[in-house]
N, C-alpha and C positions, 0 to 999 in steps of 0.2 A: 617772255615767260610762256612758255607752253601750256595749251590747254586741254587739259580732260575730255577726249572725244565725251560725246554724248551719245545714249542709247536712252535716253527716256523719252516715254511712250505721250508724255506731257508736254513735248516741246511743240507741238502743232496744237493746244488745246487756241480756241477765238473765244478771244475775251468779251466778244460781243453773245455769242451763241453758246458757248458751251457749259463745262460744271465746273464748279468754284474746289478748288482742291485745297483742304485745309492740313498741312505740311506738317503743325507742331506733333511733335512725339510725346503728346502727353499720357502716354504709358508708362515713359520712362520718367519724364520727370515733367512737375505742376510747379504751377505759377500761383503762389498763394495771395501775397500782397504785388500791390506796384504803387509806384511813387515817384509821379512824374513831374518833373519841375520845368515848366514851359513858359516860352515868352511867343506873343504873338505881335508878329508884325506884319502892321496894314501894306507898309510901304513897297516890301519885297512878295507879299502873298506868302509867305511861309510860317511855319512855329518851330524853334530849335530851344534845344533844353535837351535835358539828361532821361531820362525815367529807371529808377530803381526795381528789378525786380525780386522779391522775396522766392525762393524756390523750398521746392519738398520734391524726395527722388519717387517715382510713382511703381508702377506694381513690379514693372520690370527692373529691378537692381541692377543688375551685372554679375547678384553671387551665384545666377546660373551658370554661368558660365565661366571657361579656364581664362587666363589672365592674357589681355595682348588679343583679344574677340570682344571687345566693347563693340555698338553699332555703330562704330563711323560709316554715314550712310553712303552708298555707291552712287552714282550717277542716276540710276532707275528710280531711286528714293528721295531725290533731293531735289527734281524738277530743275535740272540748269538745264539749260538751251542754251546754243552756241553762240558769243556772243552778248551773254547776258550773267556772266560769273565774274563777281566780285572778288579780286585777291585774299587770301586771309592776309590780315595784318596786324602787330604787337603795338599799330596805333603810339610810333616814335614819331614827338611833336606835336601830338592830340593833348587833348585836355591833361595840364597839371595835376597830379594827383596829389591830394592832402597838401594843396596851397593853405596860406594864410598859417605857418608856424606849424601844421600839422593838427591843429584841435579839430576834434570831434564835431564841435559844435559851432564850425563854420560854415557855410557852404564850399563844394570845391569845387574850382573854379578851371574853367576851361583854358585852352590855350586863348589868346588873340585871333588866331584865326577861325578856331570856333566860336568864338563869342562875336565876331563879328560875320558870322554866319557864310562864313566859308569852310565848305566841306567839297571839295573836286582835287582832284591831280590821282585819281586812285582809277586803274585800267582793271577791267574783269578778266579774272583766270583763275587758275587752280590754288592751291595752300600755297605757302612760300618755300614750304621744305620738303622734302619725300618722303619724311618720317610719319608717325602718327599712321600707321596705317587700323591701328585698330583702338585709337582713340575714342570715347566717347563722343558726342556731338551731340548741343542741344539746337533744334530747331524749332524757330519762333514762325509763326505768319508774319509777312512783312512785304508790303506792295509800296515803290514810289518812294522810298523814305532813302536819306545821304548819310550813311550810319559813320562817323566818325571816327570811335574809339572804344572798345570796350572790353571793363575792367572788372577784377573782383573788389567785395568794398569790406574792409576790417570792420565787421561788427566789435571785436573784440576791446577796439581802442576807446568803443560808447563806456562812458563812466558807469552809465542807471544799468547796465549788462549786467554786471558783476553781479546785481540782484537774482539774479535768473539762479544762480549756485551759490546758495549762501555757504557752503561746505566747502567753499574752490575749487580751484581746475587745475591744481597742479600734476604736472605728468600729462598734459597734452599740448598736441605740437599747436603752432596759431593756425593750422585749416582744419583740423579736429578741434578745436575750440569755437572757433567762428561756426565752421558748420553745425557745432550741438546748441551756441547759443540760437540761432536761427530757428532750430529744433524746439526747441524751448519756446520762442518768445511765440513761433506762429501756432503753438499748442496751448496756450493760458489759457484760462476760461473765460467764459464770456462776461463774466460778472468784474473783469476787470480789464473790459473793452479801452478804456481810456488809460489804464496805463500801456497796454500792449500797441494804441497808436503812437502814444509819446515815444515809447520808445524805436518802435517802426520810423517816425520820422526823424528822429536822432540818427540812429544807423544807417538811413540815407543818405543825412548828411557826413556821411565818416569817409575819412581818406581812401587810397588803397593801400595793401598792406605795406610796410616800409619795404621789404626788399621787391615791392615791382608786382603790377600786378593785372599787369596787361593781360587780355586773351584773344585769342588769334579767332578771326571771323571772314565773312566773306558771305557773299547776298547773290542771292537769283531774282529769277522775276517772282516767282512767289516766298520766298521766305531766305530770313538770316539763321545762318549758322556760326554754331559757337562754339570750340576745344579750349580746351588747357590742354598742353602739351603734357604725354606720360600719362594724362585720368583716362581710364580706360572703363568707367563703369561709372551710371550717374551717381550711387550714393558716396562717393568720390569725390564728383564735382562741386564747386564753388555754389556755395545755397545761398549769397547774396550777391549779385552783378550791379555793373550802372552801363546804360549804352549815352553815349553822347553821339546825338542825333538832328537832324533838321526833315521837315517833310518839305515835299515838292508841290508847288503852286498847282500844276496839274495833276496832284493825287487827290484820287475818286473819294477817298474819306471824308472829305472837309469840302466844304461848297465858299466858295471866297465871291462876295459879292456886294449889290448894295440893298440896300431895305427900300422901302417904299417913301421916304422922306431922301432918299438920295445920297446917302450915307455910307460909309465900309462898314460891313459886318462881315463874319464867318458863323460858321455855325458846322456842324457835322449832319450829313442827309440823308441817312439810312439807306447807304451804297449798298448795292450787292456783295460787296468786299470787305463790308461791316469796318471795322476799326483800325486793319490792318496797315493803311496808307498814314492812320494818324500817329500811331506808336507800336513798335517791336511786341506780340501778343498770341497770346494761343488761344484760337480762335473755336474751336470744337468749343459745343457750349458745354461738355463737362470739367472743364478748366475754369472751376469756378473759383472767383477770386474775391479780397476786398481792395479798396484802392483809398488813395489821400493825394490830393491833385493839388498841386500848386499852379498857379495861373497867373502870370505876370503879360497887363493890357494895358495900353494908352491909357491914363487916366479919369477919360471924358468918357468912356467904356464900362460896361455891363458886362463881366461875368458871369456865366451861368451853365452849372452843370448837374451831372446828376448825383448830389451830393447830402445828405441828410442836414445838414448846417443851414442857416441862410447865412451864408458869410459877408463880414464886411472888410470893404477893399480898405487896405494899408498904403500910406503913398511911399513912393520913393524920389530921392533927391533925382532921379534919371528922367521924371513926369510919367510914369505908367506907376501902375497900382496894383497892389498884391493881393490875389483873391485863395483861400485855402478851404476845400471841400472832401468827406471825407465820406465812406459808405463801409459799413460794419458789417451787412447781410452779402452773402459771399453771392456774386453774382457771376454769368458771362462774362467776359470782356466784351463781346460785341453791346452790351447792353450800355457801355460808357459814353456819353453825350456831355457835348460842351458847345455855349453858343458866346459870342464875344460882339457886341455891337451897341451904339446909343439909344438901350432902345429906355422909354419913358414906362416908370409903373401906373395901370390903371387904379383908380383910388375909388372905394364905392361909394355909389349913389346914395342917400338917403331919401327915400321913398314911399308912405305910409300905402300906397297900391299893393294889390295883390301881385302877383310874379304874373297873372294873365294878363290885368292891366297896363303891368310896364311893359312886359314883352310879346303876349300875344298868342301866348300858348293855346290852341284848340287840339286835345288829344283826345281819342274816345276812352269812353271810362275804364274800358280793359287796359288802356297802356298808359292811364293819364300818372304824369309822374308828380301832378300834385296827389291825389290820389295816396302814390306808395308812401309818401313818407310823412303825409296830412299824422300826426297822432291817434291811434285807435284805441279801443280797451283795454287799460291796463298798459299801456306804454307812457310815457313822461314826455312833457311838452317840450323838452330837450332835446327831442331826437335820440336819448343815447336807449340802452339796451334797460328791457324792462325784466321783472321776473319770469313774466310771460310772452312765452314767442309770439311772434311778430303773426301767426292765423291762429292765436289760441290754441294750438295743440301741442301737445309733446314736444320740444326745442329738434328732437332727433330727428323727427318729420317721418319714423318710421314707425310701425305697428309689429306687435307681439312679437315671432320669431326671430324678424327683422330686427327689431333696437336691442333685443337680447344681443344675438349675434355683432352687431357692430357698438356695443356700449363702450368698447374698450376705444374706440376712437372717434366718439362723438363728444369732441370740446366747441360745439355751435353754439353761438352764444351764451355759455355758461363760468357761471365768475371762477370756477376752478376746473380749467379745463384739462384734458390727460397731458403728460409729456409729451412737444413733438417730436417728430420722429426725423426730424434733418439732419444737420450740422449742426456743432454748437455756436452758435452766434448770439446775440444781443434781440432773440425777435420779441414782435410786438405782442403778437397773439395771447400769449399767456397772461398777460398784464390787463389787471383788474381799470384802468385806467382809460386803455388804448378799445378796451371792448366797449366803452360807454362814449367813445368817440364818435360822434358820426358825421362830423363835418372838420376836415382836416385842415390847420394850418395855411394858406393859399395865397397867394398872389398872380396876379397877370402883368406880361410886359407886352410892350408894344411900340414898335416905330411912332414918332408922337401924332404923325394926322391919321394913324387910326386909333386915339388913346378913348376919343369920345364914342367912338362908335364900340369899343372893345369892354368900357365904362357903363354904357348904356344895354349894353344885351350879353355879354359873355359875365361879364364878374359877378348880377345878379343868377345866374345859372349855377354856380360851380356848388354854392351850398345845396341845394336841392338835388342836385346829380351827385354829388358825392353821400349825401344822406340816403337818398336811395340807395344805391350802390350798399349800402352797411346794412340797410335793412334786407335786404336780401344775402350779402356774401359773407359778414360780420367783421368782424374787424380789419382795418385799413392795414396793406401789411408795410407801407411806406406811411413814416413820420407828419410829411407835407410835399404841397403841390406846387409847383412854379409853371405856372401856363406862357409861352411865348408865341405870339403871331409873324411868321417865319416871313422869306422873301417871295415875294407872287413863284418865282420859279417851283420852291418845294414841288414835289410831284407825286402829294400825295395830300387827302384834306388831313391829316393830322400821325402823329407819328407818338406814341410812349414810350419813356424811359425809366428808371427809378428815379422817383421824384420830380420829375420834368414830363411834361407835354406840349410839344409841336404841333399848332394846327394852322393851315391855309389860310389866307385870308378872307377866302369865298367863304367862307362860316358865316362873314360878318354881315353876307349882305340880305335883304327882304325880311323875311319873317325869322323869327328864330327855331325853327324848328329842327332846320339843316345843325344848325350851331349845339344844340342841345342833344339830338342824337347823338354827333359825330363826337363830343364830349363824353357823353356817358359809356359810348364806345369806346375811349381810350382809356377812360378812370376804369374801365373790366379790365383792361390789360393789367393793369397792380396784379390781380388776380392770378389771370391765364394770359401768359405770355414773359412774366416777369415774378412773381412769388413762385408760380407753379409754369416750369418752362418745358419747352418739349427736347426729349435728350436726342432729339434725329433731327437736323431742320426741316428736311425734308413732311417731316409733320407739322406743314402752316396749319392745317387748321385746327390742332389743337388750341394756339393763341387766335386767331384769327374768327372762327367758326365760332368758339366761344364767346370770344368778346363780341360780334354779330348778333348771339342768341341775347345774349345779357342786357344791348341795347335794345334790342325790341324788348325785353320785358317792359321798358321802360315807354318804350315810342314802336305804337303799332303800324307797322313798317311790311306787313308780310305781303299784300298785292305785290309792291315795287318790286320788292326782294324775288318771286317767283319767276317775274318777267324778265328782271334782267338775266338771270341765272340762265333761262332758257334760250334767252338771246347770243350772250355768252358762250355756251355749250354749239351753238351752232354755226361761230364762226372764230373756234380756238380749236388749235392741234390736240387729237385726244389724248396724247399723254401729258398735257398741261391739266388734262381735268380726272389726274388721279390723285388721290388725297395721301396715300402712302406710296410713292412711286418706287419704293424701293422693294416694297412687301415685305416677305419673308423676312428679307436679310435688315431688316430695318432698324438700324443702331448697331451695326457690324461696324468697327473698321477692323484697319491692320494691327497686327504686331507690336507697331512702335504709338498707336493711335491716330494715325493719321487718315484721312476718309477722302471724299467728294463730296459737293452736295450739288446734286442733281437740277440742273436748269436755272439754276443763281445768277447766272451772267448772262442768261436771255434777255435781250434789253426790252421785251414785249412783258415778257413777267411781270416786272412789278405794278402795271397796268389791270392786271387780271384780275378777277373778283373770287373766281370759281373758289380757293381756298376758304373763302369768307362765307361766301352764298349755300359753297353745297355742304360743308362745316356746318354751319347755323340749318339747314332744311335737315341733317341728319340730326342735328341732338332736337330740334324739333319732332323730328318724325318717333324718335325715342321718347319725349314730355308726352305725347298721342297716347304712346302705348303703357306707359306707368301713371300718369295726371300730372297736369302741369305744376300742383304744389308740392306733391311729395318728390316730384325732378329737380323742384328749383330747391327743396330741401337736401335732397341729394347730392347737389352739384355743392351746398355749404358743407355737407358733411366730407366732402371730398377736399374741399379745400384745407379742412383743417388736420385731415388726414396728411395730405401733400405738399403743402405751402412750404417753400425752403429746398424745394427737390426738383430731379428732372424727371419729367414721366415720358412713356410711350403711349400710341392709342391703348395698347392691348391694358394696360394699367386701368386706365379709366373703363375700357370696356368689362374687364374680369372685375373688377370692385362692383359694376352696376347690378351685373347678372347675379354676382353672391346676392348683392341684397335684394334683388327683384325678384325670385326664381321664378314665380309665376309668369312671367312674360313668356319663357319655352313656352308656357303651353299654348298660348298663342301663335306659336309656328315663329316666333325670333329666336334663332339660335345665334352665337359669337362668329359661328361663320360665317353665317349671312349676312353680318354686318359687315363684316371684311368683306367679303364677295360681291355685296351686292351696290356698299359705299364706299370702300376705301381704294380698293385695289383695282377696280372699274371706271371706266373711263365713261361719260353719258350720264343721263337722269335715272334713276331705279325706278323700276315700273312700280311699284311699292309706289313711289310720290308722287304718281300720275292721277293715279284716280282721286290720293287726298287734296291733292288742288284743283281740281275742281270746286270743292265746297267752299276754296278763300272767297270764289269769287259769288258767292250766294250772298254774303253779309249783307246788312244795310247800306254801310257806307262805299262797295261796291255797287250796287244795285243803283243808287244814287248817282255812280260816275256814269252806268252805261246810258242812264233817262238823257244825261246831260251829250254824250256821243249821238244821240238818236238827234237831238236838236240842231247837232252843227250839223250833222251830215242832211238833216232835212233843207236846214239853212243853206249850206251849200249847194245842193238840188235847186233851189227856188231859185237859186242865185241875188238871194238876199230879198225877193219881193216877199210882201207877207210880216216881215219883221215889223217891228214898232222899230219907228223912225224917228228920232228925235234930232236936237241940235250935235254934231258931231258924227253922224254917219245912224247907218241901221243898228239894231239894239236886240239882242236875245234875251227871251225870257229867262234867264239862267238864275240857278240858285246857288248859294256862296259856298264854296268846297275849301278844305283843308289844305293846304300845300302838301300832301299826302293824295288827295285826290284830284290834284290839279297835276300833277307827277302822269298818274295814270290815265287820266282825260288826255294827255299832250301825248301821252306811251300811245294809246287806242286808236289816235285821231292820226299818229303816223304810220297806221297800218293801211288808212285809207289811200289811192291811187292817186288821186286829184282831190286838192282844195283851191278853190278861188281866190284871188288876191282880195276880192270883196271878204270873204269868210277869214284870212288869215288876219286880215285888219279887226275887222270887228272884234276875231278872238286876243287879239292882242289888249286891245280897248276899256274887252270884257273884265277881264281879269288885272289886267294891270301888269303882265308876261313882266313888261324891263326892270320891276321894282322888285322882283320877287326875288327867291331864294336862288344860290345855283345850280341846285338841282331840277327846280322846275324852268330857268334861262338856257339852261342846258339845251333839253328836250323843246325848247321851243325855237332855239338856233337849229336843231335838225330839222325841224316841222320848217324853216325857212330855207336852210340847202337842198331839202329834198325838191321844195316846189318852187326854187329859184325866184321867191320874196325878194327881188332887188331892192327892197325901198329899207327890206329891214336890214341889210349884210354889214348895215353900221352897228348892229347888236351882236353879230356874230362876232366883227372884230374885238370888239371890245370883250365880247365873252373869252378871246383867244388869248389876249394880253394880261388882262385881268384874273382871270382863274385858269391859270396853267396845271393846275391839278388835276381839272376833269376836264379839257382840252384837246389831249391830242389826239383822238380820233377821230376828230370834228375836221382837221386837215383832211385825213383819209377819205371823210365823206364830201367834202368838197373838190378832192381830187378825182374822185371814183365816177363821176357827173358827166366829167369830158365838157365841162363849163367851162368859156374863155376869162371868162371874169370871176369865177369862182373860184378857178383856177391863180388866178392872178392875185385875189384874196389872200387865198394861201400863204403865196410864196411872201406875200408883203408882209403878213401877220408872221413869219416864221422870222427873217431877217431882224425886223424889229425884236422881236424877244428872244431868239437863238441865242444872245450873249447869257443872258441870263439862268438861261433853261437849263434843268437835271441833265447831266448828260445820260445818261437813257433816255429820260424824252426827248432828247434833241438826233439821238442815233434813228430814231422809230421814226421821227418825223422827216429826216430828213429821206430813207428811205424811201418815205411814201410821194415825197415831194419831187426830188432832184434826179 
């Protein structure tokens, strides 16, 4: 078969370094529902199964244009490279269509050779035929996946359909019937969310049509495409599909490994290629969708996705078990997460201790998060919402001009709040109920030998961190929580989804502060990054930066935060450190909707902080200029403004300025803020002078007395110290794992420390018990000054918490140390099976 020269500009893109080009044409046509039916198996590393997708045709019809000019896309549009074109195929000998008599209400059943998860003998090239030249094409995102067969599927043969038209449908052909019923079911209103899924997942399970209903397709390296022969416009095209599909063991979507008890899990890792390795999907986050997941696992297996159900598994006579999860608030696709492994649920303690007692909490009173959600005047011992806002003022958090002006969309805390203003879905917010919620539904899993440690610090945290979180943002915009503790690899402390969060196992160790933070960080993402998402990705720190601020409201965190940032900034490429890399054009795409996103496949990226750090110091530097309560008011009146929607900076920036206008006179203009934060690369001189005053506080002032001691310390070379049993002894006083962070940051800017001075501070403190964040910083304080005695803490820190890790190679590389060097390589070997592949590409760079 001949193939289609290539001229696209995309064939040379490095999937290591370049930008992530998201292919679907969701101008022409959206992916409203999906409905995927998957079985997971340990034994080959793969998931194969069907997934259903519901479609809606999008702005671009085809009634532009004359007939026989549909976009069948060219070569320059479609990203094939030579070499890597999958034939279209009518999928003769692929899955059975309308097996089992033809009912509806079967499933339909694959060929043999799909179902036994063979999908090969198919060669890449061009369509089969040289017709179709101006056929429609729908193009999915799609990396890594063995696409089988795919079909249209007869909604029309669903019995409960007929409801859709109580008046009939006579006088229409079966794809003007199916396509208006589709029309139909994915427009019902929200108030009869539970009949429009019953029926959704009936229609998935329906045949294809009786006369054949194959569709000819064909797959590049980044995306599958799909014709019906003769549709030449999408509102044409077939608005229910099914692909019968397998992913590949080495697709980036899914991380296939073992858990910390030694076990097969999988789980999905928050690739830079988001979901696209897992299932056929239109990945531009305005493709927003709902979905109803089936999941069929060995039955000694844990399901868990992000699905508003807690579902219970169904066994089957085969010994795997059927898990069914479903989500009504129309999300991303990239936001869909599934973990599958044994892991054990954490059960709570019963404890008549305070939350400081059992865990240990030392927060200063500005950030203490017993504090925020302790009961004040006028609120209910409940935690839920009182008649009176949460600082006694106004609920609106605004004054005169201001609440006038914005009354029409201030529903903060108040039991009859205005209409939102999204999609219509099933949301929480309006619900007299969900607003009195302040501690949500929850559970934790966990591999079982961390069940006790996950039992004893994580599961007493979640009420308290999610009650905060309400008092401050108000109502939870996801049902319930499912917390999982991922495999040492994950390469990152903690990752959100709807209804699921991801965190690192480093959480769990020393004090819990790390654990609590890094929590209340992810429960902001409900917020910002997932109710209210950014419509450009290249806007991380709209999620990012936010959920940063929102945890420090809770954990005061700002020393750390400055340094690293600065640190950062001076040893990253400066276009990593622009916050809107795109500027202007910022939520441009094409024609057909198809984009790039800018530095997604930098295998250094997902590493970087800058999104998060200079994110949080800009709405900071903004709480400076309006007060930090009428900001943190602002930022609730925002959410219930935007919850449901996708925003840009410039959205949150123009809302601010309406309601602030006093700030111009200050000299903040909306330019400056683009100019001088987003679109810039570096710290703004603006932040330079205001950090200075972080470090005046008390409990700074307190870290620098304690640096004046060790470095005096180290001068004497330990004479002078009180000397006791176990070595020399500093007069030192007990600092917070917050100020023991920046004591270990301070003390590695000094040139030389003594092996005398590094023992004692180890000693002191108690360094190997601690949290990871201060283990961290104290494994550098040992590679810098080549501590041989301690590099049994470094490895350990290297195996153990691969999340905050891999730069610690680099500095052990960087030494020109034979046995540091050596460190390394030994610590990379041993956990390289395991490892994110990004962290294992960054490291091995630095290494080999």
């Amino acid at each position: 078969m001949e193939s289609i020269p290539n001229t696209d500009p995309d064939q040379d893109l490095d999937p290591s370094t370049d930008d992530l080009p998201l292919k679907a044409n969701t101008n022409h046509m959206l992916v409203k529902h999906y409905v995927p039916d998957l079985t997971v198996h340990f034994d080959r590393e793969v998931i194969s199964g069907s997934i259903v997708l519901f479609l809606e045709a999008g702005k671009w019809t085809g009634h532009e244009r004359g007939a026989g000019s549909g976009p069948n896309p060219s070569p320059s549009s479609t990203g094939r490279t030579p070499g890597t074109e999958r034939p279209v195929s009518d999928s003769a000998g692929g899955p059975v269509a309308g097996a089992g008599g033809g009912c509806c209400h079967g499933d339909p059943q694959p060929s043999a050779a799909a179902s036994e998860g063979v999908f090969a003998g198919r060669e890449e090239g061009s369509w089969e035929d040289g017709g179709g030249a101006g056929d429609f094409v729908l193009v999915l995102d799609c990396c890594d996946l063995a696409v089988r067969k795919v079909e249209e599927v007869d909604v029309a043969s669903v019995p409960g359909m007929g409801s859709l038209f109580p008046g009939g449908v006579k006088g229409r052909s079966d794809g003007a019937l199916s396509a208006a019923l589709v029309r139909e079911l994915a427009s019902m209103p929200s108030s009869r969310w539970k009949q429009q899924q019953d029926l959704y997942s009936q229609c998935a399970r329906a045949p294809a049509p009786p006369a054949g209903g194959a569709l000819q397709f064909r797959t590049d390296r980044w995306s599958l495409q799909i014709r019906k022969r003769g549709v030449q416009a999408p509102h044409a095209f077939p608005l229910a599909v099914r692909i019968w599909y397998q992913t590949k063991p080495e697709g980036a979507s899914v991380r296939w490994t073992k858990d910390q008890s030694g076990r097969p899990c999988v789980y999905t890792q928050g690739s830079p290629i988001n979901n696209r390795a897992l299932f056929p999907c239109q990945e531009p986050p305005v493709a927003m969708s709902t979905w109803q997941a089936r999941v069929r696992a060995p039955s000694d297996c844990v399901v868990l996705t992000s699905g508003e159900n807690e579902a219970c598994p169904v066994p089957e006579e085969t010994g795997f078990s059927c898990w069914d999860y479903y989500v009504t608030m129309p999300m991303p696709a990239s936001t869909f997460t599934i973990a599958v492994g044994q892991w054990v649920e954490a059960k709570a303690m019963t404890d008549p201790r305070t939350m400081t007692d059992v865990l240990g909490v030392h927060l200063p009173a500005s950030g203490s998060l017993e504090q925020k959600f302790t009961p004040q005047d006028g609120e209910p011992d409940s935690l839920g919402v009182s008649e009176k806002s949460c600082s006694g003022v106004d609920s609106s958090g605004l004054a005169g001009e201001e609440r006038t002006r914005h009354s029409d969309i201030d529903c903060s805390g108040l039991t009859n709040p205005e209409p939102c203003s999204h999609m219509d879905y099933p949301c929480r917010f309006p619900d007299t109920a969900a607003q009195g919620q302040a501690v949500l539904p929850h559970r934790v899993f966990t591999p079982p030998n961390l069940q006790q440690r996950a039992e004893s610090m994580l599961l007493p945290l979640l009420p308290p961190c999610l009650a905060a979180a309400h008092y401050h943002l108000g109502v939870h915009p996801f049902s319930r929580l499912d917390v999982l503790i991922v495999p040492p690899g994950f390469s990152s402390l903690g990752m959100a989804s709807p209804h699921m969060v991801f965190l690192s196992q480093s959480v769990l160790s020393g004090e819990s502060e790390l654990c609590g933070a890094r929590l209340c960080h992810e429960i902001a993402h409900a917020w910002f990054g997932l109710a209210i998402g950014a419509r450009d990705w290249t806007e991380e720190w709209i999620s990012e930066g936010f959920a940063t601020y929102l945890e420090d409201v809770f954990w005061a965190r700002v020393q750390q935060r400055w340094r690293r940032l600065r640190d950062e900034l001076q040893t990253s490429e400066e276009e990593l450190q622009v916050l809107r890399p795109n500027r202007e054009s910022t939520g441009e795409v094409s024609e057909s909707g198809a984009s790039v996103v800018k530095h997604a496949l930098n295998p250094e990226k997902p590493f970087m902080q800058v999104h998060y750090l200079k994110g949080y110091f800009l709405l900071k530097f903004l709480a400076s200029k309006i007060g930090e309560e009428e900001f943190l008011r602002f930022i609730r009146l925002f959410v219930n403004k935007c919850h449901g929607q996708l925003i840009l900076s410039q959205d949150f920036l123009r809302m601010l300025f309406e309601t602030f206008p006093h700030v111009q006179s200050q000299g903040l203009t909306l330019e400056a803020v683009y100019s001088d934060w987003l679109d810039r690369p570096g710290i703004p001189e603006t932040l330079l002078g205001v950090s200075e005053g972080w470090f005046r506080c008390s409990l700074a002032e307190e870290v620098k007395e304690e640096v004046a001691k060790w470095i005096d310390f180290g001068g004497s070379g330990g004479r002078g110290a009180k000397r006791k049993r176990g070595g020399p002894k500093v007069n030192s006083r007990e600092l917070t794992p917050e100020q023991l962070v920046l004591l270990l940051e301070l003390l590695l800017e000094e040139a030389e420390l003594s092996v005398t001075s590094l023992r004692t501070l180890e000693r002191t403190y108690g360094l190997r018990g601690r949290d990871a964040e201060v283990r961290h910083r104290w494994c550098e304080l040992v590679v810098k000054h080549k501590h041989a005695a301690a590099y049994g803490d470094v490895e350990h820190f290297l195996l153990e918490d691969q999340a905050m890790g891999v730069y610690l190679y680099g500095e052990l590389m960087v030494n020109e140390d034979a046995r540091q060097q050596a460190l390394a390589r030994r610590c990379f070997s041993r956990a390289c099976q395991g490892m994110d592949p990004s962290a294992r590409r960054v490291v091995e760079e630095m290494i080999l």
